[in-house]
Structure formats: C-alpha cells, structure tokens
C-alpha positions as CSV (number, residue, x, y, z in Angstrom):
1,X,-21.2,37.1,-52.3
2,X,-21.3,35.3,-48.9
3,X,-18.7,32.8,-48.9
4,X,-16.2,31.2,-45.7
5,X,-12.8,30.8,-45.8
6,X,-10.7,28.3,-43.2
7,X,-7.1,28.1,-43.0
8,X,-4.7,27.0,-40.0
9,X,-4.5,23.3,-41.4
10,X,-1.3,21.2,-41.9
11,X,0.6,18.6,-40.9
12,X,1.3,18.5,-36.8
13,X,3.1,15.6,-34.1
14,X,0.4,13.6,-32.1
15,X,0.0,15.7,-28.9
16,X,0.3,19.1,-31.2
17,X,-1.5,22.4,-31.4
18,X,-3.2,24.0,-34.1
19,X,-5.3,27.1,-34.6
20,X,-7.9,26.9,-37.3
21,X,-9.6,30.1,-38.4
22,X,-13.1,30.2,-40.5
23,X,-13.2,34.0,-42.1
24,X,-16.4,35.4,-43.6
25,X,-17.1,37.8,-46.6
26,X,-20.4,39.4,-47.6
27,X,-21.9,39.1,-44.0
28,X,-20.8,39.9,-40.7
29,X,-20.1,36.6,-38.5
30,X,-21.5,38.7,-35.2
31,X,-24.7,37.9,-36.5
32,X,-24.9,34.5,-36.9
33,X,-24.3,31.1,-35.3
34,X,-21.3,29.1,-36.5
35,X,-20.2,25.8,-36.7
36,X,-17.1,23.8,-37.2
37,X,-17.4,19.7,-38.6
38,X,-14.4,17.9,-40.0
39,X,-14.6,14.7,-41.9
40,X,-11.7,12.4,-41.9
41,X,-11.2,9.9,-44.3
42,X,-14.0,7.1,-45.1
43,X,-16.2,8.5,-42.3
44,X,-19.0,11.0,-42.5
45,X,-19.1,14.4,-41.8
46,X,-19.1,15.3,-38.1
47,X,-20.3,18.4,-35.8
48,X,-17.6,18.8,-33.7
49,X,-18.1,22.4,-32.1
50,X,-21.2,25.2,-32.6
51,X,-21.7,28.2,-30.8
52,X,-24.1,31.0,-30.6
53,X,-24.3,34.7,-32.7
54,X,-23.5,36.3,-29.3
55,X,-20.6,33.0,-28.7
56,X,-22.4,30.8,-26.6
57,X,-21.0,27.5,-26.9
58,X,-23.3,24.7,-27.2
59,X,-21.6,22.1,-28.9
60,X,-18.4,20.1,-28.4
61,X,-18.1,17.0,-29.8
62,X,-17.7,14.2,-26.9
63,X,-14.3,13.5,-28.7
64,X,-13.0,16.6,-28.5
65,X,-14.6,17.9,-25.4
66,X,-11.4,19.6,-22.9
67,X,-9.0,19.6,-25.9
68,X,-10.8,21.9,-28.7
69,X,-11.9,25.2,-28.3
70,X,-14.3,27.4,-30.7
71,X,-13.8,31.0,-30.2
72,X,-15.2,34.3,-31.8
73,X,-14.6,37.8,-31.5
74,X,-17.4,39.7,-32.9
75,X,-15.3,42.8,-32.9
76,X,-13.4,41.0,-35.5
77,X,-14.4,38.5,-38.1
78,X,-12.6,35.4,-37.7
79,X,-14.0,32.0,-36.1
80,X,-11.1,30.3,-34.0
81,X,-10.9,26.3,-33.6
82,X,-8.3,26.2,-31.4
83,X,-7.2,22.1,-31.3
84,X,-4.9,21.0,-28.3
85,X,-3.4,17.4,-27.7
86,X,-4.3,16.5,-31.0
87,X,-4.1,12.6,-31.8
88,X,-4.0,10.7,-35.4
89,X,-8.1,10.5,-35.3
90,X,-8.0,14.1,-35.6
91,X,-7.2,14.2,-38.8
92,X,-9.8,15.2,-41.3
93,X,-10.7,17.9,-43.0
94,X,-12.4,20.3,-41.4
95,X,-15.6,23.0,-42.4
96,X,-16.6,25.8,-40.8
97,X,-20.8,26.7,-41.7
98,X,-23.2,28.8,-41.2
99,X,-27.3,29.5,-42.1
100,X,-27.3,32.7,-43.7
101,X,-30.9,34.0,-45.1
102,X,-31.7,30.2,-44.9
103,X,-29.4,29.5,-46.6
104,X,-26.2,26.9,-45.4
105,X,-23.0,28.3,-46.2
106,X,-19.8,26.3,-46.3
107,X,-16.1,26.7,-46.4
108,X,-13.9,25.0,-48.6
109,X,-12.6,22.7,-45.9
110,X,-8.7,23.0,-44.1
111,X,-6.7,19.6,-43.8
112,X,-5.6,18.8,-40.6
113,X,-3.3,15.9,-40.8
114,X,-1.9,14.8,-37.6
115,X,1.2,12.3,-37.5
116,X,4.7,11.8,-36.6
C-alpha cells in the first residue's frame, strides 16, 4: 500500500523552529517528486515547497522563501520541512504529496500551531 506519513508538528513560540518529516511506505521517495502544502484555518490549501526526484528545489512559497527549507536524502526515506522564524500565519496543517503511478498520494496532515 502506498501511503505518507508526516510528523514533527506541535505547538512552537513565534520566531521558533520546527522539523517536519513526510515518510513513505510501499514506494521509494528517490523516485519521485515531492511536495509539501499546509492549510491553515478558513483558507485553502497552499503549495508551499516542491522539489525534484533527484532534490532539485523548484518551489518555495513567496511566504516562506529564506525561512523554510525542503530537504531529502534519497539514501534514506524521509522528506524534511525544516521551518525557521516561524510566525502565527504559519500555522496550519500541513501535507506532504506526491504522484505515484498517476496517482496523488497524500499524508494525513501534521498541525503546526505557532503561538506564545
């Protein structure tokens, strides 16, 4: 079964850090392009970083651009968000995805809530 798995969320101080991690069963992640969004409350579902099979990065949301990083190493299966500076418009849930055999795959979503 191809599924994703993120965890790393919780609750973290305005200017905090936090290490998301998207984990993949059934397929190897060093094949495929991967994605993170996040969707905070009454707003639609965002891209906010994307990178290449080979981890190419191609995508940063202009919001998040200098403070978020998305990270693989293929040697190992994990997908890293790492989120610096975060403020309270960071919070959301967020998704790792990916296209496997055509097919979109999603995570069950972490929850990122940042606040003091």
């Amino acid at each position: 079964q191809v599924q994703l798995v993120e965890s790393g969320g919780g609750l973290v101080q305005p200017g905090g850090s936090l290490r998301l991690s998207c984990a993949a069963s059934g397929f190897s992640v060093s094949s495929y392009a991967m994605t993170w969004y996040r969707q905070a409350p009454g707003k639609e579902r965002e891209l906010v970083a994307a990178s290449t099979s080979a981890g190419v990065v191609w995508h940063y949301a202009d919001s998040v651009k200098g403070r978020f990083t998305i990270s693989r190493d293929n040697a190992k299966n994990p997908v890293y968000l790492q989120m610096n500076s975060l403020t309270p418009e960071d919070t959301a849930v967020y998704y790792c995805k990916t296209i496997v055999r055509l097919l979109e795959v999603w995570g069950q979503g972490t929850l990122v809530t940042v606040s003091s």
